[in-house]
TORPA-4810 file (N, C-alpha, C, O; in nm, 3 decimals):
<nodes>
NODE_1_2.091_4.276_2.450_2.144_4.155_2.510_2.143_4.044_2.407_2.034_4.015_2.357_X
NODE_2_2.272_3.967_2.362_2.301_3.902_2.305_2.198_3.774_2.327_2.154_3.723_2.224_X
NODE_3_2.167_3.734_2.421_2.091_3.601_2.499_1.932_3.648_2.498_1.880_3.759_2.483_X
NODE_4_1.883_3.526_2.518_1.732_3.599_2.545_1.654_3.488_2.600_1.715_3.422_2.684_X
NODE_5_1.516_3.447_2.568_1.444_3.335_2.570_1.485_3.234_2.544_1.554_3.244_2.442_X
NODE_6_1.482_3.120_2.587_1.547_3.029_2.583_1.449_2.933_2.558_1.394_2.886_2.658_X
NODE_7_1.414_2.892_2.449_1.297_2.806_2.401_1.340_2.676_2.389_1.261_2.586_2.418_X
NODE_8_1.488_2.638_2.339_1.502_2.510_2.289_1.635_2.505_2.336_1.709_2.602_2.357_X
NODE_9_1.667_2.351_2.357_1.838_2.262_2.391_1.850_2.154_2.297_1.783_2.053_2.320_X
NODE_10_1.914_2.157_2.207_1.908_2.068_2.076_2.047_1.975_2.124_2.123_2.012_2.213_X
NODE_11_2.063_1.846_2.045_2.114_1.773_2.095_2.153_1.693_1.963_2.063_1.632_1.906_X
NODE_12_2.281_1.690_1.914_2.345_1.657_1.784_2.397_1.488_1.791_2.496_1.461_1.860_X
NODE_13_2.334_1.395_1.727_2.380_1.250_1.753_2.384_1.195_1.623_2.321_1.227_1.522_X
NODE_14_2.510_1.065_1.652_2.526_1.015_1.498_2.428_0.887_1.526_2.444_0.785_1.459_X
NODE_15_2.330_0.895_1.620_2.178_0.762_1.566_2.068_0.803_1.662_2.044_0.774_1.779_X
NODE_16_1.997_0.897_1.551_1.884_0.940_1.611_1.763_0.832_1.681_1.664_0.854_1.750_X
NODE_17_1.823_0.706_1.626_1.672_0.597_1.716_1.733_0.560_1.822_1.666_0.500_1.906_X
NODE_18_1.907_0.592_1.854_1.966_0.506_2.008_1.898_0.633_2.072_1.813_0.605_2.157_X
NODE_19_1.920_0.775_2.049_1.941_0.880_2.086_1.748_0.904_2.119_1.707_0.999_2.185_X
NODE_20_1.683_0.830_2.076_1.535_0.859_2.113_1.543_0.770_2.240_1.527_0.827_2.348_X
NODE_21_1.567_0.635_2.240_1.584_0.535_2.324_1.626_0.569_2.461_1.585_0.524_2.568_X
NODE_22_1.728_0.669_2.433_1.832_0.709_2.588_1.733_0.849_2.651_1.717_0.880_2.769_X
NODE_23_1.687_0.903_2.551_1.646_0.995_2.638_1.494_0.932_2.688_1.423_0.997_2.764_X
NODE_24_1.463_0.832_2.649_1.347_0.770_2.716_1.345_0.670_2.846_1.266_0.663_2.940_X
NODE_25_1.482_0.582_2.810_1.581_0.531_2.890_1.539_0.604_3.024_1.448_0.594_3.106_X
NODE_26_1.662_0.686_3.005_1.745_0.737_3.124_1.629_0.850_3.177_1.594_0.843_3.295_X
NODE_27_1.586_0.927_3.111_1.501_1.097_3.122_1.395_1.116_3.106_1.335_1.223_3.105_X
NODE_28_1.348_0.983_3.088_1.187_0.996_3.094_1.141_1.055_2.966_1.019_1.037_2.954_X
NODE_29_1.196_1.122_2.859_1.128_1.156_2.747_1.066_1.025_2.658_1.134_0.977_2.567_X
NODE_30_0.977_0.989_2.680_0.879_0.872_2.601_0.848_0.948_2.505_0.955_0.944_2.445_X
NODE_31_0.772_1.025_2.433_0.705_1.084_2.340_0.778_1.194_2.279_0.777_1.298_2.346_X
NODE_32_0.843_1.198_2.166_0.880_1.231_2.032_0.790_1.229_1.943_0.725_1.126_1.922_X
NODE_33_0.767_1.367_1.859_0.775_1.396_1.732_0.864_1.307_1.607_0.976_1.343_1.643_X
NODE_34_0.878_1.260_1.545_0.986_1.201_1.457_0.931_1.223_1.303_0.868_1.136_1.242_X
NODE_35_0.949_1.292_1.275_0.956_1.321_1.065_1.073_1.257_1.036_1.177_1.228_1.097_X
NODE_36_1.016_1.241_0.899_1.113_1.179_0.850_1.246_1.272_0.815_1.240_1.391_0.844_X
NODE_37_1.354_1.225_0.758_1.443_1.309_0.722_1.433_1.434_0.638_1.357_1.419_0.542_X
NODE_38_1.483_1.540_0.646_1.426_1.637_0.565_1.539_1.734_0.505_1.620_1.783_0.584_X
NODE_39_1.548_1.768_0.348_1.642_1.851_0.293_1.575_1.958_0.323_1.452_1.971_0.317_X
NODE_40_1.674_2.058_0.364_1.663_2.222_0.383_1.757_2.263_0.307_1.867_2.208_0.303_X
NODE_41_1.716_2.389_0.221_1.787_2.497_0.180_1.863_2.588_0.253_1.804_2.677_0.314_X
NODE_42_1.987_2.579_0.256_2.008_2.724_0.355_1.981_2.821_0.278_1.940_2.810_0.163_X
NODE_43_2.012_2.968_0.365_1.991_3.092_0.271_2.078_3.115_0.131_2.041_3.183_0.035_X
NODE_44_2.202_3.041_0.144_2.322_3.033_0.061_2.308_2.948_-0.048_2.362_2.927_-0.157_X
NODE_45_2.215_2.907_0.021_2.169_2.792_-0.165_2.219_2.671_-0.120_2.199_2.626_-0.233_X
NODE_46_2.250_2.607_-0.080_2.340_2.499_-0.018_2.226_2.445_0.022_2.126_2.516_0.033_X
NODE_47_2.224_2.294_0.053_2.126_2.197_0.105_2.210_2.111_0.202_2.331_2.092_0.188_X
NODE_48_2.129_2.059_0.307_2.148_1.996_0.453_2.048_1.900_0.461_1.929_1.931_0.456_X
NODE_49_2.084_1.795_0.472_1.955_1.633_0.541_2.009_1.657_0.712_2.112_1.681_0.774_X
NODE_50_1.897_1.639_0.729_1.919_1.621_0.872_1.757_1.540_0.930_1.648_1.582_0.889_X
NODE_51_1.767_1.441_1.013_1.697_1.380_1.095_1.638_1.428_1.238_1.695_1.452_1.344_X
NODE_52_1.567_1.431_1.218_1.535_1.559_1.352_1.404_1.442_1.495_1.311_1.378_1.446_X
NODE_53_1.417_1.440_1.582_1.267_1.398_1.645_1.249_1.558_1.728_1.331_1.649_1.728_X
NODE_54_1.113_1.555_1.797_1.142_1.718_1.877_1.021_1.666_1.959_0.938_1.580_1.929_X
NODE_55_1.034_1.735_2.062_0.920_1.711_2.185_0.972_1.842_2.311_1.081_1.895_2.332_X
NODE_56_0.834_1.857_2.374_0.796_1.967_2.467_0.824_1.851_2.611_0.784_1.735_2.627_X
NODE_57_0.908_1.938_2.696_0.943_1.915_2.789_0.921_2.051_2.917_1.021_2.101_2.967_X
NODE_58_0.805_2.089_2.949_0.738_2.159_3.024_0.784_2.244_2.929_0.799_2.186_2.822_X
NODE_59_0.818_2.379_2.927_0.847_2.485_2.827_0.974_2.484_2.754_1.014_2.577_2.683_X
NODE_60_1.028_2.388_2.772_1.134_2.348_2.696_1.086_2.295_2.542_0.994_2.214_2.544_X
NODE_61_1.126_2.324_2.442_1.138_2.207_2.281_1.279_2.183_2.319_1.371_2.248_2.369_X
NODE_62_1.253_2.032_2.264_1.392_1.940_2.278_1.392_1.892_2.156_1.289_1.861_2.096_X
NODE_63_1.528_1.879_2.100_1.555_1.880_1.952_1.673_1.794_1.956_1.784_1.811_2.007_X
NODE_64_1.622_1.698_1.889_1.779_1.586_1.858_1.747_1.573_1.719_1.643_1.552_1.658_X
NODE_65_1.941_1.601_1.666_1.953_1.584_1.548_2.095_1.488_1.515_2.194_1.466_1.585_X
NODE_66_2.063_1.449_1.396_2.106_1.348_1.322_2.136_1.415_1.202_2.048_1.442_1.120_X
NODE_67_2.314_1.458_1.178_2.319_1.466_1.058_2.336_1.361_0.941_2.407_1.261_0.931_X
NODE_68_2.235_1.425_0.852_2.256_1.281_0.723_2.317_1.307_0.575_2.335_1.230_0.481_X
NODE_69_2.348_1.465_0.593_2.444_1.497_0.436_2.376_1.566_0.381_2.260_1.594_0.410_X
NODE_70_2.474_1.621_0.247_2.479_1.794_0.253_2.555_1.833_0.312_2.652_1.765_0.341_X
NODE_71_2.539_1.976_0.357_2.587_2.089_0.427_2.580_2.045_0.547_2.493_2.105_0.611_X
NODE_72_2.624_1.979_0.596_2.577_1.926_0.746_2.754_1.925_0.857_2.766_1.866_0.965_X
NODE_73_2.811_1.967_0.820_2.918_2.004_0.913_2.897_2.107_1.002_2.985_2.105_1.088_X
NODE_74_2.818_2.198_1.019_2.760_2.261_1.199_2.762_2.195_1.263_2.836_2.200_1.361_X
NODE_75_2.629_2.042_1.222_2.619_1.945_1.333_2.705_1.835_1.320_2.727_1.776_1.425_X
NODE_76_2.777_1.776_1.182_2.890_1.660_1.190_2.982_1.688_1.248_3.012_1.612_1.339_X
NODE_77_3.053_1.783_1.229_3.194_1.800_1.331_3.201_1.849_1.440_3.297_1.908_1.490_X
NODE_78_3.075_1.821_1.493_3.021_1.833_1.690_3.089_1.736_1.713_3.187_1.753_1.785_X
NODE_79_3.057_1.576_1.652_3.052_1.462_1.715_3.192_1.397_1.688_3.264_1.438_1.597_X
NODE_80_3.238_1.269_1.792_3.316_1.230_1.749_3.320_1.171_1.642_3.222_1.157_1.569_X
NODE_81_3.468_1.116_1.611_3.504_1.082_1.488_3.492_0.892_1.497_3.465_0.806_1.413_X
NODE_82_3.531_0.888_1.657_3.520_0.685_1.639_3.385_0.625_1.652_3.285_0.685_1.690_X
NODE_83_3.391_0.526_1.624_3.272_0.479_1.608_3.213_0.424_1.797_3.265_0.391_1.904_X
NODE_84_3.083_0.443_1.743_3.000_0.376_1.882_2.903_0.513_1.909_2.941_0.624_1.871_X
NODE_85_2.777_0.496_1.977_2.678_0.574_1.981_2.758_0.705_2.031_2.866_0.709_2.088_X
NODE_86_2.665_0.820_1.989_2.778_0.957_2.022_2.584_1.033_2.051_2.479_1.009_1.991_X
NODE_87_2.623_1.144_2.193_2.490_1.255_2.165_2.542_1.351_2.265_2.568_1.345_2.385_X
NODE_88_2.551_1.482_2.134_2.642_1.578_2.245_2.525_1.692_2.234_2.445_1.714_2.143_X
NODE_89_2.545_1.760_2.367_2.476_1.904_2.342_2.522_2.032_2.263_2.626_2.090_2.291_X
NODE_90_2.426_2.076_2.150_2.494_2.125_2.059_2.439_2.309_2.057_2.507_2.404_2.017_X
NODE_91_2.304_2.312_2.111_2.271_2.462_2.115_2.156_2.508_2.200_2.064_2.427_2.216_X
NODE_92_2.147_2.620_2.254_1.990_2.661_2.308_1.944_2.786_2.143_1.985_2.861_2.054_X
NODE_93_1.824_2.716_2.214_1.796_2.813_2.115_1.662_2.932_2.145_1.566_2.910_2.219_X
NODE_94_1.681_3.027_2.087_1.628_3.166_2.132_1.543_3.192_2.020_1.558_3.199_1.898_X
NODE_95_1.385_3.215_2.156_1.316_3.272_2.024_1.315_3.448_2.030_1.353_3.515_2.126_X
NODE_96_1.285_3.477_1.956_1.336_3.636_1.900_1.145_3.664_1.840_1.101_3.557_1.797_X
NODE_97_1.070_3.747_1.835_0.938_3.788_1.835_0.943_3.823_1.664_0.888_3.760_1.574_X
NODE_98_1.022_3.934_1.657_1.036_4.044_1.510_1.135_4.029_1.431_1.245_4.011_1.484_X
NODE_99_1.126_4.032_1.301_1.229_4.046_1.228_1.384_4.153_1.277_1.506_4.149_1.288_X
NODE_100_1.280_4.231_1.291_1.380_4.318_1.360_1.456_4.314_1.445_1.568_4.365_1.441_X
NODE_101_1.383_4.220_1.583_1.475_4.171_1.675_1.561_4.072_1.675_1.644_4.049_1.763_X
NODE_102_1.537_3.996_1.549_1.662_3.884_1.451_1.761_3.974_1.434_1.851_3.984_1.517_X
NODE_103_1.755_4.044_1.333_1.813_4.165_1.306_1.976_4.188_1.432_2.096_4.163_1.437_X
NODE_104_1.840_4.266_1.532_1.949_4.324_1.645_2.022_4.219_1.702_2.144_4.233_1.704_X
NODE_105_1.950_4.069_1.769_2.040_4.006_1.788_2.173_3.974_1.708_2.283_3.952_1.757_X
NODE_106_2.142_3.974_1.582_2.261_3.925_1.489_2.408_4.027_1.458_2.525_4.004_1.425_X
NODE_107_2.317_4.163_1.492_2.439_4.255_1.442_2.501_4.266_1.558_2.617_4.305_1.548_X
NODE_108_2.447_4.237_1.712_2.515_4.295_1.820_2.598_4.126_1.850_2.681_4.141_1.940_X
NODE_109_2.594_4.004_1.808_2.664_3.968_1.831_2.759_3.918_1.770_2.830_3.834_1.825_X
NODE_110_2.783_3.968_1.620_2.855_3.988_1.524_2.935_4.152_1.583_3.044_4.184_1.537_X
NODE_111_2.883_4.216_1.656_2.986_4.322_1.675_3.055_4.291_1.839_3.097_4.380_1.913_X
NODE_112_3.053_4.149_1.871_3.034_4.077_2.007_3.167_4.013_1.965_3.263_4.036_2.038_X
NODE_113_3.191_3.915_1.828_3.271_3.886_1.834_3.183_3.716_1.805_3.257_3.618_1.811_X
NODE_114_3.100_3.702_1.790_3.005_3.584_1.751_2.977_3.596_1.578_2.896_3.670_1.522_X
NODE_115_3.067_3.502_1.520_3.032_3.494_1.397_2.915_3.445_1.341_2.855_3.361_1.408_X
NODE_116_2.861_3.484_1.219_2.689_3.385_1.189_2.797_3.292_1.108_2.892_3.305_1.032_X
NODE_117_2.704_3.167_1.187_2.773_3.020_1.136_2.661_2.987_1.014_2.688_2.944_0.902_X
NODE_118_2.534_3.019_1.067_2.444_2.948_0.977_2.329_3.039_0.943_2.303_3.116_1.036_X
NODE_119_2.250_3.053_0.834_2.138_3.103_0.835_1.982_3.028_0.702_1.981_3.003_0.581_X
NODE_120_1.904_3.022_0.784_1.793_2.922_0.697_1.675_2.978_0.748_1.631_3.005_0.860_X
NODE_121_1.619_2.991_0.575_1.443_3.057_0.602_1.362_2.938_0.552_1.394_2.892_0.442_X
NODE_122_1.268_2.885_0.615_1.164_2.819_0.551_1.047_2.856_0.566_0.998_2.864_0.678_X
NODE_123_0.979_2.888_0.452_0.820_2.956_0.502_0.778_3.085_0.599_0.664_3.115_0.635_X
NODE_124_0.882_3.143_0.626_0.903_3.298_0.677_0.949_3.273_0.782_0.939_3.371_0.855_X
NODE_125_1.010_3.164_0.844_1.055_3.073_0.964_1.200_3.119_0.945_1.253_3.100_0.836_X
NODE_126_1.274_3.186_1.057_1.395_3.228_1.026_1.453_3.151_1.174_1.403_3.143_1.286_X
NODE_127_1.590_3.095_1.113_1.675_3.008_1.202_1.788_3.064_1.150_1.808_3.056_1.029_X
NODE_128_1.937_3.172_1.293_1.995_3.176_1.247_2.097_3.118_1.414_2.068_3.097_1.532_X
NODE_129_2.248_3.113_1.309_2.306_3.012_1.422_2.453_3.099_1.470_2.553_3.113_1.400_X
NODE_130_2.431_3.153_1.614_2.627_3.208_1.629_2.695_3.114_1.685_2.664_3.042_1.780_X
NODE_131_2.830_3.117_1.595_2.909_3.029_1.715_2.970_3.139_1.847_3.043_3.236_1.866_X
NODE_132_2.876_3.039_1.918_2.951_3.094_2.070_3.055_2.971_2.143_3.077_2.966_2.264_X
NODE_133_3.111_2.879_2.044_3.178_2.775_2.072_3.287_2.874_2.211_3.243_2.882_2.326_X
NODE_134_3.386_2.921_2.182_3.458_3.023_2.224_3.450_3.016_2.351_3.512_2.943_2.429_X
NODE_135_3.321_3.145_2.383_3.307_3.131_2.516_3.228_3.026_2.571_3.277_2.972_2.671_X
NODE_136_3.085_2.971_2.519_2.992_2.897_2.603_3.026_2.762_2.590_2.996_2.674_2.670_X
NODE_137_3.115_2.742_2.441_3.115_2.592_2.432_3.023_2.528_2.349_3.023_2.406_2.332_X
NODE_138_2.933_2.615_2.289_2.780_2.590_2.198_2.767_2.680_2.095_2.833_2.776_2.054_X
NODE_139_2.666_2.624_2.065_2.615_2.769_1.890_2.503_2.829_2.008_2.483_2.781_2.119_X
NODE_140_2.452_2.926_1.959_2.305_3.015_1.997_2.223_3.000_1.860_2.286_3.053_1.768_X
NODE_141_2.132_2.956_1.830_1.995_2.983_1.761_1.914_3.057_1.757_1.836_3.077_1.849_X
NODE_142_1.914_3.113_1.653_1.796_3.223_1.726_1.710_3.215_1.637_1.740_3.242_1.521_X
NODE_143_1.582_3.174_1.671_1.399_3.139_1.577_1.316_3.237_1.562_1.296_3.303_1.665_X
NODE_144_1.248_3.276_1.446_1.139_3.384_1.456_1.093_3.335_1.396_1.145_3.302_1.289_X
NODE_145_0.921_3.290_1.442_0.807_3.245_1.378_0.756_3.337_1.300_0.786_3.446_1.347_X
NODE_146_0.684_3.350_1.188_0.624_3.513_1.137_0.464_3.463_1.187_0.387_3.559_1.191_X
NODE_147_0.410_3.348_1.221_0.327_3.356_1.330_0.268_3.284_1.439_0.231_3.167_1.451_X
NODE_148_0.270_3.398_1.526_0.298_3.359_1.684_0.272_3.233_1.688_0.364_3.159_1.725_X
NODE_149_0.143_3.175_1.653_0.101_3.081_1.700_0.172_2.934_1.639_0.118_2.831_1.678_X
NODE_150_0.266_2.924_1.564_0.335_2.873_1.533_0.457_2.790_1.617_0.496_2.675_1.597_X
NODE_151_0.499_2.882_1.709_0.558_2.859_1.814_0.514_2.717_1.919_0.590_2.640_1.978_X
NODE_152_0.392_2.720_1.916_0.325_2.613_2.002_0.350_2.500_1.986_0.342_2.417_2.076_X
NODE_153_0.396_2.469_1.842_0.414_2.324_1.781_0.332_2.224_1.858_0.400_2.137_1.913_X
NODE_154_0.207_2.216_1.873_0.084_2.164_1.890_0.118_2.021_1.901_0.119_1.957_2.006_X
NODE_155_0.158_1.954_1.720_0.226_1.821_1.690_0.328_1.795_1.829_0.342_1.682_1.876_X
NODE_156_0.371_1.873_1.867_0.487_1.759_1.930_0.475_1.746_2.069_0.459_1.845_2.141_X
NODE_157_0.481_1.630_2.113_0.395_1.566_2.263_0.484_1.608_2.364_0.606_1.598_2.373_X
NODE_158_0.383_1.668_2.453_0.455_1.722_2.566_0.480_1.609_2.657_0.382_1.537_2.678_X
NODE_159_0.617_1.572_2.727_0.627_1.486_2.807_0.575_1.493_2.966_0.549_1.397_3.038_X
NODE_160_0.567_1.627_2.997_0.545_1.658_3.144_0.365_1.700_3.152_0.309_1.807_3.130_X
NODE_161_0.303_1.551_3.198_0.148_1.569_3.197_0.068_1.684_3.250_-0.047_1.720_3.226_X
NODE_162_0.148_1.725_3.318_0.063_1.826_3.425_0.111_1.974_3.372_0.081_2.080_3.427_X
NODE_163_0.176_1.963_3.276_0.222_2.111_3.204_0.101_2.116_3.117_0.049_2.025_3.054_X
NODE_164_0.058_2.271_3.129_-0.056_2.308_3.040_-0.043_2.321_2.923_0.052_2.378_2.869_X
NODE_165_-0.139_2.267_2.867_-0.092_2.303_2.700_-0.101_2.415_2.661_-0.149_2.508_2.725_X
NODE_166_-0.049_2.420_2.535_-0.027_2.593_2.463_-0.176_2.692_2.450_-0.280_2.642_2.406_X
NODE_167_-0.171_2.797_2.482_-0.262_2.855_2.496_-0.254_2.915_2.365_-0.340_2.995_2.329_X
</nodes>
């Protein structure tokens, strides 16, 4: 099965501090993670800035990004082109356990008809991206921690008090 766990809903905006604001605004997300901007390597050698905040929303990670240059057309040519605050939904993302099960997801939905748009390792941290623009309207992500406990992202504040923390 092409789909799986559904760990994360990332959210592509051209101003990551309106885009913290609204979802605190409107959705109650008060508490963000926020690093600073950060260059990534893709696997291709190519480099991407991107602005990221991230926060736990009962078992949800919520991920808003801000592209800032580089390789950054996955997430720039989500958004519109005129000016004035923009925050579109851009992917769920799937965590995957094994290399291997990276693997299978990737070949079965490359033989699906889901091209790999993107692929980036950091620190044995594998992020790869299909466009499922097509049918769903979105990319799919798919994450493999190389360990488990990694997953928990501890750092980033859960908004929903009464959700238990990571075990």
């Amino acid at each position: 099965m092409i789909l799986g766990r559904v760990l994360q809903h990332a959210y592509v905006t051209n101003d990551i501090d309106e885009a913290c604001r609204v979802m605190g605004r409107r959705f109650g997300v008060n508490q963000l993670w926020r690093p600073n901007p950060q260059t990534m390597s893709l696997d291709d050698g190519r480099n991407v800035i991107l602005h990221n905040a991230h926060a736990w929303i009962g078992p949800i990670w919520l991920e808003l990004i801000q592209p800032k240059g580089g390789e950054d057309a996955l997430w720039r040519d989500w958004l519109p082109t005129d000016k004035g605050f923009a925050m579109k939904f851009h992917h769920l993302g799937i965590h995957v356990d094994t290399e291997e099960e990276m693997q299978t997801k990737m070949a079965e939905g490359q033989a699906n008809g889901l091209n790999l748009a993107l692929s980036l390792t950091v620190m044995g941290t594998m992020a790869r991206y299909l466009d499922a623009r097509e049918d769903l309207g979105h990319y799919l992500e798919y994450l493999y921690f190389p360990d488990p406990e990694t997953v928990k992202m501890p750092h980033m504040p859960q908004n929903m008090p009464d959700w238990p923390a990571p075990a």
